[in-house]
N, C-alpha and C positions, 0 to 999 in steps of 0.2 A: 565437476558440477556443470549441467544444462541448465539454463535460465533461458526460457521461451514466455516471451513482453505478449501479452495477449490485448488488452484495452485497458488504460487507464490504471488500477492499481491491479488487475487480476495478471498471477502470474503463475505459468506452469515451472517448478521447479524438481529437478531431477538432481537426487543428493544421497549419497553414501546408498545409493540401491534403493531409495525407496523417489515413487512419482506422488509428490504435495501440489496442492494446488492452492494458492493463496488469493482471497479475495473477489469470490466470483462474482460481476456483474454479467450477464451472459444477453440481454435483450438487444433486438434489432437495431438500427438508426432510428433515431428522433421516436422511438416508443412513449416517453416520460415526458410531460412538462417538464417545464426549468425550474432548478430547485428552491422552495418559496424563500425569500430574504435576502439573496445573494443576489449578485451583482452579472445582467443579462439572463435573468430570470424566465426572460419573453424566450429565451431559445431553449428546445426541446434537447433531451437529450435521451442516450448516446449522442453525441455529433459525427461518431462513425461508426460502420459495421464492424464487428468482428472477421477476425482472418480466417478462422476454421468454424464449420459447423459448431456450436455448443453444445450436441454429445458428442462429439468428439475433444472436447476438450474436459469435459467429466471423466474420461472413459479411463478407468483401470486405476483412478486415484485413489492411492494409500491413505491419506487423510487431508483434509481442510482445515488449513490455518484462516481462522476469520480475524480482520483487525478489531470490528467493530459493525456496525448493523445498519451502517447510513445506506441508502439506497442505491449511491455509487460504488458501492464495497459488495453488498449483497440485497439480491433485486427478486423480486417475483418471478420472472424466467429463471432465477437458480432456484429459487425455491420449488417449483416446479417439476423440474429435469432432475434433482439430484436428486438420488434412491436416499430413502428416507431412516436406510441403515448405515448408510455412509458414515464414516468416523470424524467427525467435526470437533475439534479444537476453537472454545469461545476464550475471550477477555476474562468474563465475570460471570456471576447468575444470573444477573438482568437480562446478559443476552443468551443466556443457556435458555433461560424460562421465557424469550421469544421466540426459541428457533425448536422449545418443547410446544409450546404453541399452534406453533406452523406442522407439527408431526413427525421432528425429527426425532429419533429414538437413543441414537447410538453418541452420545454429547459428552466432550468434558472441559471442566474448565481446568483452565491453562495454569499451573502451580506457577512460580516465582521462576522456578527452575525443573525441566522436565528430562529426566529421560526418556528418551520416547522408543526407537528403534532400532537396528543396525548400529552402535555404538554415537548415535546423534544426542546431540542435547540443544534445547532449546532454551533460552531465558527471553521473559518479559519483560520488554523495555517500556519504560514511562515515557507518553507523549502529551503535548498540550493543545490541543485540537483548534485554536484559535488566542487571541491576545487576552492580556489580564481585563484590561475595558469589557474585553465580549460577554468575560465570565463573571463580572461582577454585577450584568445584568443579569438577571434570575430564568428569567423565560428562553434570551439566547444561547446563558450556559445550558442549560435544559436540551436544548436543540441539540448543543455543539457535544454536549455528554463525554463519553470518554472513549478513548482509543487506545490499541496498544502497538507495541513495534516486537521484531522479534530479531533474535542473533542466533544463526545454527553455526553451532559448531559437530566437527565429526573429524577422526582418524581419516589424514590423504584427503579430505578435503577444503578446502579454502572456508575461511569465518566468514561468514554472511552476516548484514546486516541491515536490516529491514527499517527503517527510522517512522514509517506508520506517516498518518495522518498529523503531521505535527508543525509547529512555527519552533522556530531555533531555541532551544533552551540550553539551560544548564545540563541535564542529563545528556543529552543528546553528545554535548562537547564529549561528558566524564565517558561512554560508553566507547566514542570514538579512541579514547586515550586507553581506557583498560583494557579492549578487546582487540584492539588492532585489527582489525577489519582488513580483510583483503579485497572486499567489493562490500561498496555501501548504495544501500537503494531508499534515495532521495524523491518522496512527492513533491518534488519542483514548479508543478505546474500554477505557483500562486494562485488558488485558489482564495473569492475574495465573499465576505458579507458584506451586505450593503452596511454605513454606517460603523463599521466593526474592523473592516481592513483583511487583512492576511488571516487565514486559520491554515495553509500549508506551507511549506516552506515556497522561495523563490530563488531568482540568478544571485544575490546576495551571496544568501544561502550555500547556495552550491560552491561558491569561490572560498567561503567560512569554512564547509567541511576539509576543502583542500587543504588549507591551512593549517588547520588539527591533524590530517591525515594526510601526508604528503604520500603515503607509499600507497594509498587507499586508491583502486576502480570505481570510478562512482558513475550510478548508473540512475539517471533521472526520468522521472517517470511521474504518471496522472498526469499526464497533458494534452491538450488538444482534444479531450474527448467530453467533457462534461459544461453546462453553462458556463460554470463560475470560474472556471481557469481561465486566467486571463494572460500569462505567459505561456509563447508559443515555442514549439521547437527550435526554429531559424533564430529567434531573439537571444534564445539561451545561447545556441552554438555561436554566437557571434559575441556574447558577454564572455564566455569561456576563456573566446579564443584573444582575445583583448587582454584576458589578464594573465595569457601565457599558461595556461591550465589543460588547453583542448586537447591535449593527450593522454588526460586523467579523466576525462570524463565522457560516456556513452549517452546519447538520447535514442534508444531507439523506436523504431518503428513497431505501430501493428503487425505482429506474428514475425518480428524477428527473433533471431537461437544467436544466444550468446553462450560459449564454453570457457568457466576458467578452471 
Protein backbone atom coordinates (compact mmCIF):
# COMPACT_ATOMS: atom_id res chain seq x y z
CA UNK A 1 0.00 0.00 0.00
CA UNK A 2 1.08 3.84 -1.00
CA UNK A 3 -0.50 6.50 0.95
CA UNK A 4 0.53 9.95 -0.55
CA UNK A 5 -0.68 12.95 2.47
CA UNK A 6 -1.74 15.65 -0.05
CA UNK A 7 -3.55 18.63 2.21
CA UNK A 8 -5.52 18.30 4.95
CA UNK A 9 -7.94 15.24 4.64
CA UNK A 10 -7.16 14.59 0.69
CA UNK A 11 -5.24 11.63 0.24
CA UNK A 12 -3.95 9.74 -2.84
CA UNK A 13 -4.15 6.11 -1.98
CA UNK A 14 -2.48 3.36 -3.95
CA UNK A 15 -4.14 -0.33 -2.81
CA UNK A 16 -4.47 -3.88 -4.23
CA UNK A 17 -3.80 -2.22 -7.94
CA UNK A 18 -6.07 0.17 -7.95
CA UNK A 19 -5.09 4.57 -7.61
CA UNK A 20 -8.34 6.16 -5.00
CA UNK A 21 -8.15 9.16 -4.26
CA UNK A 22 -9.98 10.27 -0.98
CA UNK A 23 -11.41 13.62 -0.26
CA UNK A 24 -10.45 16.07 -2.70
CA UNK A 25 -10.04 19.72 -1.57
CA UNK A 26 -7.74 20.90 -4.44
CA UNK A 27 -7.78 25.22 -4.28
CA UNK A 28 -4.80 27.46 -3.99
CA UNK A 29 -3.62 29.14 -0.53
CA UNK A 30 -6.08 31.37 1.36
CA UNK A 31 -8.66 30.97 -1.88
CA UNK A 32 -11.88 30.53 0.93
CA UNK A 33 -12.92 32.66 3.81
CA UNK A 34 -12.78 31.08 7.18
CA UNK A 35 -15.25 28.71 7.70
CA UNK A 36 -18.54 30.70 9.28
CA UNK A 37 -18.96 29.54 13.10
CA UNK A 38 -15.67 28.06 13.99
CA UNK A 39 -13.21 29.21 15.85
CA UNK A 40 -10.46 31.98 13.76
CA UNK A 41 -12.90 32.34 11.31
CA UNK A 42 -11.14 35.67 10.16
CA UNK A 43 -8.30 33.34 8.44
CA UNK A 44 -8.74 32.27 5.06
CA UNK A 45 -8.27 29.15 3.93
CA UNK A 46 -6.36 26.61 2.57
CA UNK A 47 -3.50 28.07 4.88
CA UNK A 48 -1.19 26.19 2.55
CA UNK A 49 -0.55 25.18 -1.11
CA UNK A 50 -0.84 22.02 -2.41
CA UNK A 51 2.49 19.89 -3.12
CA UNK A 52 1.56 18.75 -6.68
CA UNK A 53 -0.29 20.46 -9.37
CA UNK A 54 -4.15 19.50 -9.02
CA UNK A 55 -4.36 17.55 -12.33
CA UNK A 56 -1.85 15.90 -11.38
CA UNK A 57 -3.27 14.65 -8.46
CA UNK A 58 -6.74 13.62 -10.43
CA UNK A 59 -4.80 12.07 -13.06
CA UNK A 60 -5.55 8.30 -13.77
CA UNK A 61 -7.95 7.86 -10.54
CA UNK A 62 -9.90 4.58 -10.29
CA UNK A 63 -12.48 6.07 -8.16
CA UNK A 64 -13.21 8.88 -5.31
CA UNK A 65 -14.05 7.99 -2.02
CA UNK A 66 -15.89 11.17 -0.52
CA UNK A 67 -16.26 11.42 3.30
CA UNK A 68 -18.79 14.07 3.18
CA UNK A 69 -19.40 17.47 1.30
CA UNK A 70 -17.99 20.17 3.84
CA UNK A 71 -15.84 22.43 1.82
CA UNK A 72 -12.75 21.14 3.31
CA UNK A 73 -13.33 17.67 1.96
CA UNK A 74 -14.68 18.61 -1.41
CA UNK A 75 -14.27 22.33 -2.86
CA UNK A 76 -15.13 24.10 -6.15
CA UNK A 77 -11.64 23.59 -7.60
CA UNK A 78 -12.41 19.67 -7.50
CA UNK A 79 -15.52 20.28 -8.59
CA UNK A 80 -14.21 21.96 -11.46
CA UNK A 81 -11.05 19.77 -12.70
CA UNK A 82 -12.74 16.43 -12.05
CA UNK A 83 -14.11 14.84 -15.32
CA UNK A 84 -17.50 14.70 -14.71
CA UNK A 85 -17.47 10.71 -15.47
CA UNK A 86 -15.20 10.11 -12.92
CA UNK A 87 -16.46 7.27 -10.55
CA UNK A 88 -17.34 8.73 -7.15
CA UNK A 89 -18.25 6.84 -4.20
CA UNK A 90 -20.71 9.30 -1.75
CA UNK A 91 -21.89 8.66 2.06
CA UNK A 92 -25.74 8.89 1.36
CA UNK A 93 -28.15 10.52 -1.38
CA UNK A 94 -28.02 13.84 -0.05
CA UNK A 95 -24.67 13.92 -1.24
CA UNK A 96 -25.10 11.82 -4.38
CA UNK A 97 -28.12 14.52 -5.30
CA UNK A 98 -25.41 17.33 -4.56
CA UNK A 99 -22.64 16.05 -6.55
CA UNK A 100 -25.95 15.07 -9.48
CA UNK A 101 -26.36 18.78 -9.06
CA UNK A 102 -22.94 20.04 -9.69
CA UNK A 103 -22.90 17.35 -13.21
CA UNK A 104 -21.44 14.52 -11.86
CA UNK A 105 -22.71 11.48 -13.74
CA UNK A 106 -20.91 8.38 -12.86
CA UNK A 107 -22.09 8.33 -8.62
CA UNK A 108 -22.74 5.69 -6.19
CA UNK A 109 -23.58 5.57 -2.85
CA UNK A 110 -21.56 3.65 -0.60
CA UNK A 111 -23.64 0.23 0.63
CA UNK A 112 -22.83 -0.90 4.46
CA UNK A 113 -20.20 -3.06 2.93
CA UNK A 114 -18.74 -2.90 -0.71
CA UNK A 115 -17.09 -5.04 -2.95
CA UNK A 116 -15.53 -2.87 -5.10
CA UNK A 117 -12.47 -4.15 -7.12
CA UNK A 118 -9.33 -6.32 -7.37
CA UNK A 119 -10.46 -8.40 -4.38
CA UNK A 120 -10.93 -4.97 -1.96
CA UNK A 121 -13.68 -4.49 0.21
CA UNK A 122 -14.60 -1.52 1.73
CA UNK A 123 -17.02 -0.93 4.85
CA UNK A 124 -18.66 2.28 6.16
CA UNK A 125 -17.77 3.48 9.32
CA UNK A 126 -20.12 5.57 11.59
CA UNK A 127 -18.71 9.02 12.75
CA UNK A 128 -19.84 11.98 14.93
CA UNK A 129 -18.95 15.06 13.21
CA UNK A 130 -19.03 17.22 16.49
CA UNK A 131 -20.16 16.89 20.36
CA UNK A 132 -23.76 15.66 21.59
CA UNK A 133 -24.27 19.76 22.79
CA UNK A 134 -23.48 20.69 18.93
CA UNK A 135 -26.13 18.27 17.71
CA UNK A 136 -28.78 19.03 20.01
CA UNK A 137 -28.74 22.36 18.49
CA UNK A 138 -30.85 22.06 15.36
CA UNK A 139 -29.23 24.67 12.94
CA UNK A 140 -25.41 23.64 14.14
CA UNK A 141 -26.34 19.86 13.82
CA UNK A 142 -27.73 20.95 10.31
CA UNK A 143 -24.31 22.49 9.58
CA UNK A 144 -22.13 19.60 11.16
CA UNK A 145 -24.61 16.99 9.15
CA UNK A 146 -23.05 13.72 8.53
CA UNK A 147 -19.82 12.05 7.81
CA UNK A 148 -18.58 8.79 7.11
CA UNK A 149 -15.15 6.85 7.68
CA UNK A 150 -14.02 4.02 5.61
CA UNK A 151 -11.91 0.51 6.44
CA UNK A 152 -10.22 -1.16 3.15
CA UNK A 153 -9.42 -4.33 3.40
CA UNK A 154 -7.82 -6.56 0.48
CA UNK A 155 -5.58 -9.86 -0.05
CA UNK A 156 -1.43 -8.76 0.87
CA UNK A 157 -2.57 -5.88 1.83
CA UNK A 158 -2.56 -4.12 5.22
CA UNK A 159 -6.45 -2.97 6.88
CA UNK A 160 -6.79 0.56 6.47
CA UNK A 161 -8.73 2.67 8.49
CA UNK A 162 -9.97 5.87 7.73
CA UNK A 163 -11.88 7.15 11.25
CA UNK A 164 -13.46 10.53 8.90
CA UNK A 165 -14.43 13.50 10.38
CA UNK A 166 -15.18 12.50 13.77
CA UNK A 167 -14.80 13.23 17.86
CA UNK A 168 -14.03 9.98 19.87
CA UNK A 169 -16.86 7.61 20.17
CA UNK A 170 -18.09 4.41 20.85
CA UNK A 171 -17.87 3.02 17.36
CA UNK A 172 -14.69 4.33 16.66
CA UNK A 173 -13.14 2.20 19.87
CA UNK A 174 -15.59 -1.10 18.58
CA UNK A 175 -14.10 -0.79 14.94
CA UNK A 176 -10.50 -0.34 16.36
CA UNK A 177 -10.99 -3.74 18.20
CA UNK A 178 -12.89 -5.78 15.34
CA UNK A 179 -10.83 -4.93 12.57
CA UNK A 180 -7.51 -4.58 13.87
CA UNK A 181 -6.09 -2.02 11.81
CA UNK A 182 -2.63 -2.12 10.65
CA UNK A 183 -2.69 1.85 10.08
CA UNK A 184 -5.25 4.10 11.34
CA UNK A 185 -5.83 7.57 9.76
CA UNK A 186 -6.73 10.02 12.60
CA UNK A 187 -8.24 13.82 11.75
CA UNK A 188 -6.27 15.09 14.68
CA UNK A 189 -6.08 18.37 13.79
CA UNK A 190 -8.77 19.50 16.64
CA UNK A 191 -10.78 21.21 14.66
CA UNK A 192 -13.02 23.57 16.78
CA UNK A 193 -16.84 25.62 16.57
CA UNK A 194 -17.14 28.52 18.28
CA UNK A 195 -19.32 27.78 21.46
CA UNK A 196 -19.49 23.92 20.49
CA UNK A 197 -15.84 22.75 21.13
CA UNK A 198 -14.28 19.84 19.32
CA UNK A 199 -16.05 18.32 16.02
CA UNK A 200 -12.53 16.38 15.14
CA UNK A 201 -10.62 14.41 17.03
CA UNK A 202 -7.28 15.79 19.03
CA UNK A 203 -3.77 14.79 20.91
CA UNK A 204 -6.14 13.05 23.51
CA UNK A 205 -7.31 11.40 20.99
CA UNK A 206 -4.46 10.01 19.27
CA UNK A 207 -2.83 8.70 22.73
CA UNK A 208 -6.90 6.84 23.24
CA UNK A 209 -6.48 5.09 19.86
CA UNK A 210 -2.98 3.84 20.88
CA UNK A 211 -4.47 2.33 23.65
CA UNK A 212 -7.19 0.32 21.83
CA UNK A 213 -4.54 -0.47 19.20
CA UNK A 214 -1.36 -0.91 20.48
CA UNK A 215 -0.03 -2.83 17.36
CA UNK A 216 -2.00 -0.03 15.24
CA UNK A 217 0.39 2.91 12.62
CA UNK A 218 -1.52 5.78 13.16
CA UNK A 219 -1.16 8.31 11.02
CA UNK A 220 -2.61 11.99 11.88
CA UNK A 221 -3.82 14.11 9.58
CA UNK A 222 -6.33 17.50 8.71
CA UNK A 223 -3.91 19.69 10.41
CA UNK A 224 -2.33 22.94 9.74
CA UNK A 225 -4.21 23.53 6.87
CA UNK A 226 -7.71 24.85 7.51
CA UNK A 227 -9.03 27.95 9.95
CA UNK A 228 -10.43 25.93 12.60
CA UNK A 229 -7.67 23.48 13.38
CA UNK A 230 -6.37 24.63 16.15
CA UNK A 231 -3.74 21.67 17.09
CA UNK A 232 -0.57 21.96 15.30
CA UNK A 233 1.97 19.37 14.10
CA UNK A 234 4.92 20.20 16.59
CA UNK A 235 2.12 20.10 19.60
CA UNK A 236 1.03 16.69 18.77
CA UNK A 237 4.62 15.18 18.08
CA UNK A 238 5.65 16.54 21.32
CA UNK A 239 2.13 15.20 23.26
CA UNK A 240 3.00 11.79 21.51
CA UNK A 241 6.34 11.69 22.50
CA UNK A 242 5.50 12.34 26.32
CA UNK A 243 3.32 9.53 26.48
CA UNK A 244 5.99 7.14 25.17
CA UNK A 245 3.71 6.51 21.85
CA UNK A 246 6.14 8.61 19.13
CA UNK A 247 6.86 5.46 17.37
CA UNK A 248 3.39 4.53 16.76
CA UNK A 249 2.43 7.46 15.35
CA UNK A 250 3.13 9.53 11.86
CA UNK A 251 2.23 13.45 11.25
CA UNK A 252 3.20 13.84 8.00
CA UNK A 253 3.85 16.49 5.79
CA UNK A 254 2.22 17.99 2.46
CA UNK A 255 3.04 15.48 -0.31
CA UNK A 256 4.67 13.03 1.73
CA UNK A 257 4.70 8.81 0.49
CA UNK A 258 4.16 6.63 3.09
CA UNK A 259 4.53 2.58 2.25
CA UNK A 260 3.15 -0.14 4.52
Amino acid sequence: MKFTFIRNATVILDYAGKHILIDPMLAEKDRYPGLPGTVHSERRFPRVELPLDARDIIKNVDAIFLSHTHPDHWDEVATGLIDKEQKIFVQNEKDKEFLESQGFKNLAVLPQKLDYENGIHVTKTLCQHGSNEAFKNHEVGEVLGHATGFIFEAPNEPTLYFAGDTIWIDAVENNLKQYKPEVVVLHAGDAQLQGFGSIIMGKEDVVHAHKIAPQSKLVAIHMEACNHAVLSRKELRSYVDKAGIGQSVIIPLEGDKLEF
